[in-house]
N, C-alpha and C positions, 0 to 999 in steps of 0.2 A: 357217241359223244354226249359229256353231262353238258345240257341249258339249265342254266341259273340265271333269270328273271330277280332284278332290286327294285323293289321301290323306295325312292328314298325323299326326302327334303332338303336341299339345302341349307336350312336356320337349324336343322336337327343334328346336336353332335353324336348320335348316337350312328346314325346314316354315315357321317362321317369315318369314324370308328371302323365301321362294317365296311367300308370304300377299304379302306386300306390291308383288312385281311383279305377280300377278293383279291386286291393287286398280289396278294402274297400267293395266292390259289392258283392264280393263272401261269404264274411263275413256275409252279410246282406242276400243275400238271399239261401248261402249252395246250398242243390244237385238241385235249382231251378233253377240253372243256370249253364252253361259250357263254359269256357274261353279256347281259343285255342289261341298258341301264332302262328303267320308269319311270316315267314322269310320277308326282303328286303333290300337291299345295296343301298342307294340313290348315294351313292358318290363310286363306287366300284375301289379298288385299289389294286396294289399288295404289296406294301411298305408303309410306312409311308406319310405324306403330311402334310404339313403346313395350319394349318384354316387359313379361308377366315377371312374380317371383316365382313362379312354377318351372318358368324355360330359366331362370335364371342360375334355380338350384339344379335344375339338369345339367347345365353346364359345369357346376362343382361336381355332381356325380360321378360324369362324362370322366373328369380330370381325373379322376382318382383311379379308371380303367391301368391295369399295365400296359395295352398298347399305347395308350394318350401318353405315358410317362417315356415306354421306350421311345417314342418319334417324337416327345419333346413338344408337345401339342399345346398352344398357351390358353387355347378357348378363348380369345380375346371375348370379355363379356359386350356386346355392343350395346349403346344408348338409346338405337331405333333399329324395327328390322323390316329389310324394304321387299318389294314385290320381287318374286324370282322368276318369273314368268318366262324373261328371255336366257335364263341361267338353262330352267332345263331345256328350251326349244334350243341351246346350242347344244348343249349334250344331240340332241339328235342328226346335227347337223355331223359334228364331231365322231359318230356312229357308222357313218356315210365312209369314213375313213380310217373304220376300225380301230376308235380312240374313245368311246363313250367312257368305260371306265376310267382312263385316262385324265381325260378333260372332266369328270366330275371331280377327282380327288385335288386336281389343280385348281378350281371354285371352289373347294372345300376349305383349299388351304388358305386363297386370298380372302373369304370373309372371318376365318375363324384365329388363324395365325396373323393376321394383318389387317384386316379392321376394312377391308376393301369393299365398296359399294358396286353388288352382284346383279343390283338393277337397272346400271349403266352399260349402256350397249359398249361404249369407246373400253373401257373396264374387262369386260367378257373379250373384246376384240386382243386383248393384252391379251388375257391368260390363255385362249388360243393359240397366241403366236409363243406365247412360252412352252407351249407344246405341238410347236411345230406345225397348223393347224394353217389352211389355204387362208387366210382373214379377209382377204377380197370375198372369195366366194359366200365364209360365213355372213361377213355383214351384209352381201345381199342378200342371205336366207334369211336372215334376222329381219331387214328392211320388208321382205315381201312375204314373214309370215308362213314361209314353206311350211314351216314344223308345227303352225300351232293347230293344226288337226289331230295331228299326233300326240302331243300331249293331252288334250282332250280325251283322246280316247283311251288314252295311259290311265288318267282319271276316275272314266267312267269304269274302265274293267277293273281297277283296283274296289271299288266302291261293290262291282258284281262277284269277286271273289269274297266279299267280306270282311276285308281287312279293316281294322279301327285304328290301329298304332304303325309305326316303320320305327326299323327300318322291316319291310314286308319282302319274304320270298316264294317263288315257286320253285321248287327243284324237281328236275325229272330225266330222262332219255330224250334228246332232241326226236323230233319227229315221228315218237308218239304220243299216243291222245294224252289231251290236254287235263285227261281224268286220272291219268295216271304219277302226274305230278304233284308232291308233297309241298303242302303251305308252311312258310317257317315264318315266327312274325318275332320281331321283337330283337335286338342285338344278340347276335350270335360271334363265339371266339372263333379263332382260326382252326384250334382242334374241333371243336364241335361240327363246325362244317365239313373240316377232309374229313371225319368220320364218315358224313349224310353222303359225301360223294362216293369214298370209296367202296361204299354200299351197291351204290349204281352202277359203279364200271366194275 
């Protein structure tokens, strides 16, 4: 079985982007393959911020992608961009229930098509239930902080592979060493990817 390791960001449409050819991947190749999503904060904050014109122009880049254009993707530009902290700790929650990819590309959708604030817990409790997600149980993960070890340590490993940009991959054979798995950094299409996998299997 191919593991495929994302790190991605939420304010990042380029992560986004790459969410939606995974979804396409797994489609195509089922239990052949296993997608685990990673934490990482590029921009990490405690409050809200004002984009840059740098993230700004990213998002007219972003637009101009053909996947952005086939799935109709509006890049809503937002005014401030808030802390995601508990965005990826529900991804992990959501993980628990073999929905990580799932429930990212649904957070993807409500800050970037919809303008929706990702650093409100009542908010992430929504787009959980939009995907079918126990919402009792996330919001006491949420509430008691189960995940955020876990994303820490999404963090630190990202930072110990070397990675500087996302969206960041490892691709490789599930359960073997972890030396043996191929770093892919930077948005990658959906043929580029079945290419790197059907290499592997």
């Amino acid at each position: 079985m191919t593991e495929l390791q994302i790190w991605g960001d939420f304010e990042c449409p380029f992560s986004y982007l790459q969410t939606i050819d995974l979804l396409k991947l797994k489609e195509k190749y089922k239990d052949r393959i296993e997608i685990d999503w990673r934490s990482v904060e590029m921009n990490t904050r405690e409050h809200f911020t004002t984009p840059s014109d740098e993230y700004i122009k990213n998002l007219e880049i972003a637009s101009k992608e053909l996947i952005a254009q086939e799935n109709h993707i509006s890049f809503f530009k937002p005014k401030t961009l808030p802390n995601i902290r508990l965005a990826q700790e529900s991804i992990h929650y959501a993980n628990t229930q073999f929905k990580s990819l799932e429930m990212a590309n649904a957070i993807f959708n409500a800050f970037f098509n919809h303008g929706i604030d990702i650093s409100d817990q009542d908010e992430i409790l929504e787009i959980g239930r939009s995907i079918v997600l126990d919402t009792k149980e996330l919001n006491k993960a949420l509430d008691d902080a189960l995940f955020t070890e876990q994303v820490l340590h999404d963090e630190k490993e990202f930072k110990i592979l070397g990675f500087q940009a996302i969206p960041a991959m490892m691709i490789g054979e599930k359960d073997f060493s972890p030396r043996s798995f191929m770093p892919v950094v930077g948005y990658k299409t959906y043929l580029e990817l079945d290419l790197i996998i059907s290499k592997i299997q």
